[in-house]
PyMOL CGO cylinders between C-alpha atoms (Angstrom):
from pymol import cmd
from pymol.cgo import CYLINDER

trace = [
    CYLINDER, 72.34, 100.02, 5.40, 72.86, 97.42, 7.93, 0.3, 1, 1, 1, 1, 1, 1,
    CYLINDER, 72.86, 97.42, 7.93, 69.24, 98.28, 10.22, 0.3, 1, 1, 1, 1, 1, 1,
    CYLINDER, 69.24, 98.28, 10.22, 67.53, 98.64, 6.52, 0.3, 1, 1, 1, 1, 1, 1,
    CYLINDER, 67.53, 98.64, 6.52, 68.80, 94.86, 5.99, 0.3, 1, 1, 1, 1, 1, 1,
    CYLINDER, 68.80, 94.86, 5.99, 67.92, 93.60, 8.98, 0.3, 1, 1, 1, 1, 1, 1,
    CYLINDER, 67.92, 93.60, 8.98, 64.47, 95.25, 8.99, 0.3, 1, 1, 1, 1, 1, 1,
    CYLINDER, 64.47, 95.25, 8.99, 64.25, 93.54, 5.73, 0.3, 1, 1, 1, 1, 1, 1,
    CYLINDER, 64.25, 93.54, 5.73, 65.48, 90.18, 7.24, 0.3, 1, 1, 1, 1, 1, 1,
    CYLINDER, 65.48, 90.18, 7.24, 63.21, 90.50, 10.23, 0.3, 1, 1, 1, 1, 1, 1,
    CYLINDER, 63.21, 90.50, 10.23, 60.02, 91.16, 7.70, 0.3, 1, 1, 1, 1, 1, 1,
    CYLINDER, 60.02, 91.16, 7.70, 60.62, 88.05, 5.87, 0.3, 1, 1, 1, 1, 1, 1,
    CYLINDER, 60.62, 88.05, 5.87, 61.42, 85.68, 8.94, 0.3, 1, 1, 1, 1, 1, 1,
    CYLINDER, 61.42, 85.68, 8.94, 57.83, 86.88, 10.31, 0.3, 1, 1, 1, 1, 1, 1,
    CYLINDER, 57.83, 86.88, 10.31, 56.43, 85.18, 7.01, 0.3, 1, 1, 1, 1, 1, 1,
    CYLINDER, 56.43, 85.18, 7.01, 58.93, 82.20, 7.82, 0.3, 1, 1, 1, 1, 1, 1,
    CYLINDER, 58.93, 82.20, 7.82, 57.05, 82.17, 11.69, 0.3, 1, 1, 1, 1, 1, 1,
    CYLINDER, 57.05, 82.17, 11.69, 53.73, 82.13, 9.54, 0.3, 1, 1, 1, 1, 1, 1,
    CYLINDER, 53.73, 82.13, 9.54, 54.61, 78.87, 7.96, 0.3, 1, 1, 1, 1, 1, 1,
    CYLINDER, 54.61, 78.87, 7.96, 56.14, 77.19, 11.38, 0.3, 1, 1, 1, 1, 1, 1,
    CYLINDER, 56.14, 77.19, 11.38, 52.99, 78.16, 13.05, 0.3, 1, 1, 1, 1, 1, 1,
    CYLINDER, 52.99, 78.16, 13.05, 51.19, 75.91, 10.29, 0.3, 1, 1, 1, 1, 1, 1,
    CYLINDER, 51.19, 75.91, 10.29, 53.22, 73.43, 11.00, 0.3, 1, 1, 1, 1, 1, 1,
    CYLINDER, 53.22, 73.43, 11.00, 52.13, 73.54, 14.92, 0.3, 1, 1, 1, 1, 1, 1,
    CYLINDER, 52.13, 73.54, 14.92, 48.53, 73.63, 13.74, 0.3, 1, 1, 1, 1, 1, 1,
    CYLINDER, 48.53, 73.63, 13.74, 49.28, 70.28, 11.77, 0.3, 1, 1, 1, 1, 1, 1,
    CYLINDER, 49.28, 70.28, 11.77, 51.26, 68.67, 15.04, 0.3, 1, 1, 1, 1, 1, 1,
    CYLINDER, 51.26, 68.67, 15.04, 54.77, 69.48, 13.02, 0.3, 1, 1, 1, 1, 1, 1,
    CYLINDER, 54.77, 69.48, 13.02, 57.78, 70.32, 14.23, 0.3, 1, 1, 1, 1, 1, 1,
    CYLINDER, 57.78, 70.32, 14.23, 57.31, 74.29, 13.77, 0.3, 1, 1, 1, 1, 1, 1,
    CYLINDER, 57.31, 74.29, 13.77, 59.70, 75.34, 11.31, 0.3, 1, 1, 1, 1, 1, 1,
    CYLINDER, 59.70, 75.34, 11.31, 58.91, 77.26, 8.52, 0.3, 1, 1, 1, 1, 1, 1,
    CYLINDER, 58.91, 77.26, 8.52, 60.71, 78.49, 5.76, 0.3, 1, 1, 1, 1, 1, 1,
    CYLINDER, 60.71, 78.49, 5.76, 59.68, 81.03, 2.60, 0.3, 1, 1, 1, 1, 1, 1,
    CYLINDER, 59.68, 81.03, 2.60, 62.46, 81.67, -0.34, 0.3, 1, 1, 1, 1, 1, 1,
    CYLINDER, 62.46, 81.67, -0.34, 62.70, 85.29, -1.33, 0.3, 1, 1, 1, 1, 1, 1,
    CYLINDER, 62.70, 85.29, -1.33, 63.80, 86.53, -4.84, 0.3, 1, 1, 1, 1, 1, 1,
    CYLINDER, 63.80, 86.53, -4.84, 63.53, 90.23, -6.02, 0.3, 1, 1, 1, 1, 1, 1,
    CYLINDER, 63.53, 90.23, -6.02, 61.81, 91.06, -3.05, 0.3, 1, 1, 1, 1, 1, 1,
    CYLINDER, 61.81, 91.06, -3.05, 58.56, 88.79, -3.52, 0.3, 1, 1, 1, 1, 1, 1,
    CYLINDER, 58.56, 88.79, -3.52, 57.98, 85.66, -1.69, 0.3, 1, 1, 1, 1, 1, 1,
    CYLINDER, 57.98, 85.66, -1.69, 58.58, 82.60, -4.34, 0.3, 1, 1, 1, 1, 1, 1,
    CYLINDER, 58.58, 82.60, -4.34, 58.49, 79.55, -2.46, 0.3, 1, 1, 1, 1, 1, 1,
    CYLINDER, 58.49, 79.55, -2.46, 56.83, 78.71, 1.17, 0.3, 1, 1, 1, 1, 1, 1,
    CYLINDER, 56.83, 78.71, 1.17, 57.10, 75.38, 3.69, 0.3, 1, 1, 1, 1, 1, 1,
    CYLINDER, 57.10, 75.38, 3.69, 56.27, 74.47, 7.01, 0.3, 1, 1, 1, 1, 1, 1,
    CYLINDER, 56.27, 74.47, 7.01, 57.19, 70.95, 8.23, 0.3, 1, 1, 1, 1, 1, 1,
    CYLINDER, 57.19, 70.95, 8.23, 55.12, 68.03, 6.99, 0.3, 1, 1, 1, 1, 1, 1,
    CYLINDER, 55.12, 68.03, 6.99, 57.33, 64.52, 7.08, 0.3, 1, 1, 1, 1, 1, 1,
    CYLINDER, 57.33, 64.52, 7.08, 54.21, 63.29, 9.42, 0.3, 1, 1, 1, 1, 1, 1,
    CYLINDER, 54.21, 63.29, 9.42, 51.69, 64.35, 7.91, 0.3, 1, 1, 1, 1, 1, 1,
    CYLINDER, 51.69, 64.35, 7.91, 53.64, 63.55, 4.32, 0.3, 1, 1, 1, 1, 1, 1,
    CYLINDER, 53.64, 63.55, 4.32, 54.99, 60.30, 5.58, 0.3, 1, 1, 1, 1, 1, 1,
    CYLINDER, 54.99, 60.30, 5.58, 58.19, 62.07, 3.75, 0.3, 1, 1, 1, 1, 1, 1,
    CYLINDER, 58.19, 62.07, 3.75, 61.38, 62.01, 5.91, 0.3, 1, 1, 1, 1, 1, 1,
    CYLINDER, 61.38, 62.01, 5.91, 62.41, 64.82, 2.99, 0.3, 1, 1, 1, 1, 1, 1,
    CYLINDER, 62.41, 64.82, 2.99, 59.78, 67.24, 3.46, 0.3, 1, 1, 1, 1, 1, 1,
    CYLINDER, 59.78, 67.24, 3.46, 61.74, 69.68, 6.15, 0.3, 1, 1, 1, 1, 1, 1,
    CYLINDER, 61.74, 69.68, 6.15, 60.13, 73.70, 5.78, 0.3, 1, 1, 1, 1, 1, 1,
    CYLINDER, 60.13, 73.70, 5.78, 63.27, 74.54, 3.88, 0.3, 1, 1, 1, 1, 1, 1,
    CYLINDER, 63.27, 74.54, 3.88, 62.50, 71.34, 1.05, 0.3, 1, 1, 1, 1, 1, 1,
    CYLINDER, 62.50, 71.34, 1.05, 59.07, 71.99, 1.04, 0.3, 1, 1, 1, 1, 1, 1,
    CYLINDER, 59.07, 71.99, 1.04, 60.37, 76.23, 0.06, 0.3, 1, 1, 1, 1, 1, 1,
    CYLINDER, 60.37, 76.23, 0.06, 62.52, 75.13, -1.95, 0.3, 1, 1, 1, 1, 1, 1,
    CYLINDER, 62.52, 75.13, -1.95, 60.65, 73.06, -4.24, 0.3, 1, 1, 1, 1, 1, 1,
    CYLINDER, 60.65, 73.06, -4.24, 57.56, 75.26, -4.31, 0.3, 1, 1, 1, 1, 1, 1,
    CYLINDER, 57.56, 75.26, -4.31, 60.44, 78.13, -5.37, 0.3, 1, 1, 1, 1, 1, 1,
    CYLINDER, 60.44, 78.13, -5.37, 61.62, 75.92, -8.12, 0.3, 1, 1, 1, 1, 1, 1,
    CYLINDER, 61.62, 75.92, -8.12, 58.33, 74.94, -9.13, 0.3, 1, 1, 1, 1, 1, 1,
    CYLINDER, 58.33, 74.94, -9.13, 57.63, 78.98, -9.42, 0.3, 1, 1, 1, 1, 1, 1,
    CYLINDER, 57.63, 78.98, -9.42, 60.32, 79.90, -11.60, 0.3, 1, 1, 1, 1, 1, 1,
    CYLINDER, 60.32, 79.90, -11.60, 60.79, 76.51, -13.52, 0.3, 1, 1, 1, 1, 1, 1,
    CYLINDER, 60.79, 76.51, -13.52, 64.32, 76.44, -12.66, 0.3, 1, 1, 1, 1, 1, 1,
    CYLINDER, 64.32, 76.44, -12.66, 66.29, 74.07, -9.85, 0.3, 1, 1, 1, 1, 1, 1,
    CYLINDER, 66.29, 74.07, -9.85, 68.74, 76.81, -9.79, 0.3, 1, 1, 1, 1, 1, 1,
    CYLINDER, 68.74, 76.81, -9.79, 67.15, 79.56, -7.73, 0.3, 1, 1, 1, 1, 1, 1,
    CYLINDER, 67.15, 79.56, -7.73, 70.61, 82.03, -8.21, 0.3, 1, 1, 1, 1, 1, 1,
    CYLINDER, 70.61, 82.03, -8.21, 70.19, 84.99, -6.68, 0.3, 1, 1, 1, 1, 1, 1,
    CYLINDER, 70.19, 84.99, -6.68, 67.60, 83.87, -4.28, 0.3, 1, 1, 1, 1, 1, 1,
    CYLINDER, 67.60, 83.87, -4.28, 67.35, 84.03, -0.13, 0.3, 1, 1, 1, 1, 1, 1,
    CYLINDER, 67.35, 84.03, -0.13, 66.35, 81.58, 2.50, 0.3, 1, 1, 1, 1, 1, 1,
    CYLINDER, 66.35, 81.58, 2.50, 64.42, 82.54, 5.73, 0.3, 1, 1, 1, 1, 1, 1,
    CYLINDER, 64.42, 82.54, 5.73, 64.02, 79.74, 7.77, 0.3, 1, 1, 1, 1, 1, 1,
    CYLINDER, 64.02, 79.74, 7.77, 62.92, 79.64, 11.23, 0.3, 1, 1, 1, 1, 1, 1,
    CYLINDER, 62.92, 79.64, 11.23, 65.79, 77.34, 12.72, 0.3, 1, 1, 1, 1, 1, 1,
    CYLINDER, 65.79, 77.34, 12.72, 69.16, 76.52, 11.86, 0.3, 1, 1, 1, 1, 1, 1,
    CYLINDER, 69.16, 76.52, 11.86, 69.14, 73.82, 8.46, 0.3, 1, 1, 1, 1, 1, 1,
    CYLINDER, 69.14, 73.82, 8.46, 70.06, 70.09, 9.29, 0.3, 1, 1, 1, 1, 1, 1,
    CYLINDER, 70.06, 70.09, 9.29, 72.73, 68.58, 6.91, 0.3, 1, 1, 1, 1, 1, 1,
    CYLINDER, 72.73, 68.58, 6.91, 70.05, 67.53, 4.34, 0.3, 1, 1, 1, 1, 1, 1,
    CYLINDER, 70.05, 67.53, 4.34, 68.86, 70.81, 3.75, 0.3, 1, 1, 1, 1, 1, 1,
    CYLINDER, 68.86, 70.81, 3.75, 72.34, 72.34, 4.01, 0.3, 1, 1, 1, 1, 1, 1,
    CYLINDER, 72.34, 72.34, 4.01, 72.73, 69.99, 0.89, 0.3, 1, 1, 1, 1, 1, 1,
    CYLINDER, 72.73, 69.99, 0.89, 69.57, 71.60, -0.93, 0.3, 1, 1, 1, 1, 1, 1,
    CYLINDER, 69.57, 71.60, -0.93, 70.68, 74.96, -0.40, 0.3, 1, 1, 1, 1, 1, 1,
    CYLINDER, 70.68, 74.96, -0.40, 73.88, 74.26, -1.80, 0.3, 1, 1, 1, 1, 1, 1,
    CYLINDER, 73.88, 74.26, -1.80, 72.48, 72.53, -4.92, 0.3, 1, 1, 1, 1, 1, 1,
    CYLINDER, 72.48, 72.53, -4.92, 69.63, 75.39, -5.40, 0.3, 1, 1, 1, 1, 1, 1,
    CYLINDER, 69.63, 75.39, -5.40, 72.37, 78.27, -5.51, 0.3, 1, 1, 1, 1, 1, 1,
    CYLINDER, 72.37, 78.27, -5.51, 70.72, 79.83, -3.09, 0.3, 1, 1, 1, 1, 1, 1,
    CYLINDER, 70.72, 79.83, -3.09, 72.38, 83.13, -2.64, 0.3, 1, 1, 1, 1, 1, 1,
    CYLINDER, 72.38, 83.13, -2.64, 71.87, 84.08, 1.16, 0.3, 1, 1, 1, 1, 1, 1,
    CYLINDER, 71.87, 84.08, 1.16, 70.10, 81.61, 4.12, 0.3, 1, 1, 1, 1, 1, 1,
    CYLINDER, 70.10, 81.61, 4.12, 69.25, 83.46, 7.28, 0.3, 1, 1, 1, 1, 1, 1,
    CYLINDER, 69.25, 83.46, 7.28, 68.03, 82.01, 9.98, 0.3, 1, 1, 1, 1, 1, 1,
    CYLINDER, 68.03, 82.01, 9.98, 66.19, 82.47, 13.55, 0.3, 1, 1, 1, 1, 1, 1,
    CYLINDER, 66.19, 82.47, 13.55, 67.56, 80.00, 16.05, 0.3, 1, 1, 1, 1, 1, 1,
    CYLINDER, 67.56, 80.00, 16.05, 70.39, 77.65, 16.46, 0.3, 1, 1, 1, 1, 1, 1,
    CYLINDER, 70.39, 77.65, 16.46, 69.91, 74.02, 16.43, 0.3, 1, 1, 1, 1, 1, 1,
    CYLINDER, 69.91, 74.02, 16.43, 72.14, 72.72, 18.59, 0.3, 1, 1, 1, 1, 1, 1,
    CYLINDER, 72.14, 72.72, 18.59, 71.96, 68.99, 18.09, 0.3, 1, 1, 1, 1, 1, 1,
    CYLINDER, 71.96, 68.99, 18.09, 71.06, 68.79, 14.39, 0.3, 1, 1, 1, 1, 1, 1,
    CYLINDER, 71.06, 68.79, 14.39, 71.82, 72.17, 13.29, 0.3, 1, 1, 1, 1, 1, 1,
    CYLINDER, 71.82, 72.17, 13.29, 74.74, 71.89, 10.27, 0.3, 1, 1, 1, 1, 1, 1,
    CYLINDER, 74.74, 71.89, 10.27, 75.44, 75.30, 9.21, 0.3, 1, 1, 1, 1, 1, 1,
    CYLINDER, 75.44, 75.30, 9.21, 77.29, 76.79, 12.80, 0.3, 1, 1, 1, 1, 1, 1,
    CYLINDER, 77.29, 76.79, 12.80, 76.18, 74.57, 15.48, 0.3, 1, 1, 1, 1, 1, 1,
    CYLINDER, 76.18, 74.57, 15.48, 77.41, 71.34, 14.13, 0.3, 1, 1, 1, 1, 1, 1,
    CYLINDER, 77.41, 71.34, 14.13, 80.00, 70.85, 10.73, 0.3, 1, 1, 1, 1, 1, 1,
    CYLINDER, 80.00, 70.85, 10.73, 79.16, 74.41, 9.56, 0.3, 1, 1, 1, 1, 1, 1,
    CYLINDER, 79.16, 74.41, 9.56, 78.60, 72.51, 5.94, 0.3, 1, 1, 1, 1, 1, 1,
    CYLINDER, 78.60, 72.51, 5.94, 77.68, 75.49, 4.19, 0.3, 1, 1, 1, 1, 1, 1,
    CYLINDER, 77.68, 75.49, 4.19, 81.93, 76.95, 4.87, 0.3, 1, 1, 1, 1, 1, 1,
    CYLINDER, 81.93, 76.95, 4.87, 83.62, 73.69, 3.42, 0.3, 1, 1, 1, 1, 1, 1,
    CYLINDER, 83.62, 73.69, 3.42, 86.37, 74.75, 0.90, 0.3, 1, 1, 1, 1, 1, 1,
    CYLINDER, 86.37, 74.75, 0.90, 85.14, 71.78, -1.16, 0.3, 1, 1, 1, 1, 1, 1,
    CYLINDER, 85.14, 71.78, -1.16, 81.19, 72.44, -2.20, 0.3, 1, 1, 1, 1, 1, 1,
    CYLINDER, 81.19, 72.44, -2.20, 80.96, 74.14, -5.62, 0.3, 1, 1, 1, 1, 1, 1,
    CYLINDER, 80.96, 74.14, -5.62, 78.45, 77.09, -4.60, 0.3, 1, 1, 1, 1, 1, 1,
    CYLINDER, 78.45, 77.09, -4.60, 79.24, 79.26, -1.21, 0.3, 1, 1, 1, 1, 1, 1,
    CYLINDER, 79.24, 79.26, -1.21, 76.01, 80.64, 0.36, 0.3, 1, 1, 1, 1, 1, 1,
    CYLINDER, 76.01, 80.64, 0.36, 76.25, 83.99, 2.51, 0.3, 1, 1, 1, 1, 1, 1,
    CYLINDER, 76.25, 83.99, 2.51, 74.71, 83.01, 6.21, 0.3, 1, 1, 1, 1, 1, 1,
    CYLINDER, 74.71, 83.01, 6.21, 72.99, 85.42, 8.89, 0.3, 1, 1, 1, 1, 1, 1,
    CYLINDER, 72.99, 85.42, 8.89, 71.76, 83.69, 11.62, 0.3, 1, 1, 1, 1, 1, 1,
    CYLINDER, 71.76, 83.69, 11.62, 70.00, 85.31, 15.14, 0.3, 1, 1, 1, 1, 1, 1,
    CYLINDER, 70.00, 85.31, 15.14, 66.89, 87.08, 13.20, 0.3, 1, 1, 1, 1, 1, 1,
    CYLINDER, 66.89, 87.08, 13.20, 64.18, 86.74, 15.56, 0.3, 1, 1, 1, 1, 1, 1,
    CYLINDER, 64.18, 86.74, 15.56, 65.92, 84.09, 17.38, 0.3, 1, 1, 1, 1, 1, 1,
    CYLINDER, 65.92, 84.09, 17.38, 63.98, 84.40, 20.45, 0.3, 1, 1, 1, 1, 1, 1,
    CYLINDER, 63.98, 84.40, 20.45, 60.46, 84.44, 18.88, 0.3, 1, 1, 1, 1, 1, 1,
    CYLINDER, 60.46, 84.44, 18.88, 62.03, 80.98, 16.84, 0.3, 1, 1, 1, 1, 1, 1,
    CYLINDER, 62.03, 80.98, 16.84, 63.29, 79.55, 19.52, 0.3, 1, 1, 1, 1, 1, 1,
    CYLINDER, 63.29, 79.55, 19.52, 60.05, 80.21, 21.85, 0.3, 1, 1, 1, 1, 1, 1,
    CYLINDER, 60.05, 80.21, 21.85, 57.90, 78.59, 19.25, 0.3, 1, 1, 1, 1, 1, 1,
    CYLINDER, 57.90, 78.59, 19.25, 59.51, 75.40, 19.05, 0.3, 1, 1, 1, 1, 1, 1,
    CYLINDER, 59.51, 75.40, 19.05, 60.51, 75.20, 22.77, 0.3, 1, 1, 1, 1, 1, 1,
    CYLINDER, 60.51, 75.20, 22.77, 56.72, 75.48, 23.45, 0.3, 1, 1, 1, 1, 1, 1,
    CYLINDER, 56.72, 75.48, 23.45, 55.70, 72.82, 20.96, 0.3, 1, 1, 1, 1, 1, 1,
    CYLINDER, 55.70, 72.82, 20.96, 58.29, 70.41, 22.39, 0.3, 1, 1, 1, 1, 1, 1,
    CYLINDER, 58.29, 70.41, 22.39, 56.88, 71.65, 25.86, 0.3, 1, 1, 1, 1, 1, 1,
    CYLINDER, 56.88, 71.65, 25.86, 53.36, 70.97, 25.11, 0.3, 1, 1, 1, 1, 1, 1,
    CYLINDER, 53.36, 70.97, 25.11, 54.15, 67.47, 23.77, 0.3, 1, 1, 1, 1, 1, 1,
    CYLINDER, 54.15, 67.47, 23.77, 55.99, 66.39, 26.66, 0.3, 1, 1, 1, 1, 1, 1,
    CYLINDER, 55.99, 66.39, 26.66, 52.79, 67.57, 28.93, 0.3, 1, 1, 1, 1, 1, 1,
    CYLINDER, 52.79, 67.57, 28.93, 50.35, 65.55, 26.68, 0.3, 1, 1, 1, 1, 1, 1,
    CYLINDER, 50.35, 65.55, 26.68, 52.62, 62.91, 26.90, 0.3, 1, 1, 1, 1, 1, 1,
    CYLINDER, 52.62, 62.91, 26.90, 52.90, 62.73, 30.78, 0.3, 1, 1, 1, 1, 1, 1,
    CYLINDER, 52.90, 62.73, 30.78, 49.16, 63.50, 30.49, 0.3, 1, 1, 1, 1, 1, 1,
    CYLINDER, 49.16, 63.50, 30.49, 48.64, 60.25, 28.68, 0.3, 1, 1, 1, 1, 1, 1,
    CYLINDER, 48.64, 60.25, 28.68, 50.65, 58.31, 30.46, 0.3, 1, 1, 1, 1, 1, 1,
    CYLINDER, 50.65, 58.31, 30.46, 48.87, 59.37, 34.05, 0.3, 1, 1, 1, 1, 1, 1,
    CYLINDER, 48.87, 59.37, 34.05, 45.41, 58.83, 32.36, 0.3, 1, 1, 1, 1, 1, 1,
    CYLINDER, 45.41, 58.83, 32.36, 46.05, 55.04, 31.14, 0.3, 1, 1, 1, 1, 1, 1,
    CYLINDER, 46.05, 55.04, 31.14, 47.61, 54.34, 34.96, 0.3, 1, 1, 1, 1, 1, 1,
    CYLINDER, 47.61, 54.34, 34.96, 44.22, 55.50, 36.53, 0.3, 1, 1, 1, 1, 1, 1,
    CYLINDER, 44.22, 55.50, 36.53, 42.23, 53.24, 34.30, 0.3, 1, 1, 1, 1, 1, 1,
    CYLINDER, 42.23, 53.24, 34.30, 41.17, 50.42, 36.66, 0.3, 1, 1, 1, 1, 1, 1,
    CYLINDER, 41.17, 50.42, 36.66, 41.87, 47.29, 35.32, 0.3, 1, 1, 1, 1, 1, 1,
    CYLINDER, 41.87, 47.29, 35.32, 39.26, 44.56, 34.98, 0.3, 1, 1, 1, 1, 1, 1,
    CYLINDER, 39.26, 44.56, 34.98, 38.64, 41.71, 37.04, 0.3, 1, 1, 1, 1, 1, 1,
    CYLINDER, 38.64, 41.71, 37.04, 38.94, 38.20, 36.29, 0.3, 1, 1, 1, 1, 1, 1,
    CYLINDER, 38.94, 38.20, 36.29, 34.87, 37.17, 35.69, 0.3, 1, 1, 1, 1, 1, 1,
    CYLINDER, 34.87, 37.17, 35.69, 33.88, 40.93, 35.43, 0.3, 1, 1, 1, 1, 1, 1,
    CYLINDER, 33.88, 40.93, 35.43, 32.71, 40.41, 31.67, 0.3, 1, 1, 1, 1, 1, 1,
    CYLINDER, 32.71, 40.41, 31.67, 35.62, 42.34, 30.14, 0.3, 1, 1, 1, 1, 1, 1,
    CYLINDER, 35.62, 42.34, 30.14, 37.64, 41.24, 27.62, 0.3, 1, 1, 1, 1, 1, 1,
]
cmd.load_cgo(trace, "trace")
């Protein structure tokens, strides 16, 4: 029972790496997230607060919503979240509120991360709706993915900043400016 759920988990957070790696595509964060209910996909999200100019639309919001939006309910009982990293406190909050039944997860977060890494929200005695949490499904392949992006940015970054130093600058009288 326990490999047939985690096969199960691992299937879905592949469809959660989908979404983060649409995210990347758009410049995102990569984190993606897909709500699952009666074993069909109902709601999908990648990151988009740049793109969005939405500090709200985190992959798990954006799943959440669409998942709503699906089965014309806020309250998605009985429903799981696959996201590809460890929910901030925001989205901690929406999970509560949605009733979702089960969030797993692929990496930690270890500076923003509020369900183990920092508060662990989602176990306070005082929120109206407990939510069953497995975290570590396909941590590594998470992790990787937004290690890389963060990677990659710092190298454009450094990349920009060595191009605009080798720009000569103009001379007084050269026509410039």
């Amino acid at each position: 029972m326990v490999d047939e759920q985690r096969t199960i988990d691992e299937r879905w957070m592949d469809e959660a790496l989908l979404m983060a790696m649409q995210a990347d595509a758009a410049g995102e964060v990569p984190v993606g997230a897909v709500v699952v209910l009666d074993g069909e996909i109902i709601g999908r999200g990648w990151n988009r607060p740049i793109s969005g100019h939405d500090p709200t639309a985190h992959a798990e919001i954006m799943a959440l919503r669409e998942a709503a939006a699906a089965i014309g309910n806020y309250r998605l009982v009985g429903a799981d979240l696959y996201v590809t990293i460890e929910p901030c406190t925001m989205c901690a909050g929406a999970i509560v509120h949605g009733r979702i039944r089960r969030l797993v997860f692929g990496a930690t977060e270890p500076k923003s991360g509020a369900v183990v890494s920092n508060g662990q929200l989602l176990q306070q005695a005082w929120l109206n709706h407990g939510v069953v949490v497995e975290g570590g499904i396909r941590a590594q392949q998470c992790s990787e993915r937004i290690s890389d992006f963060f990677h990659r940015r710092r190298e454009q970054k450094r990349a920009q900043k060595q191009a605009s130093r080798a720009l000569p600058e103009a001379a007084p009288g050269d026509g410039q400016g």
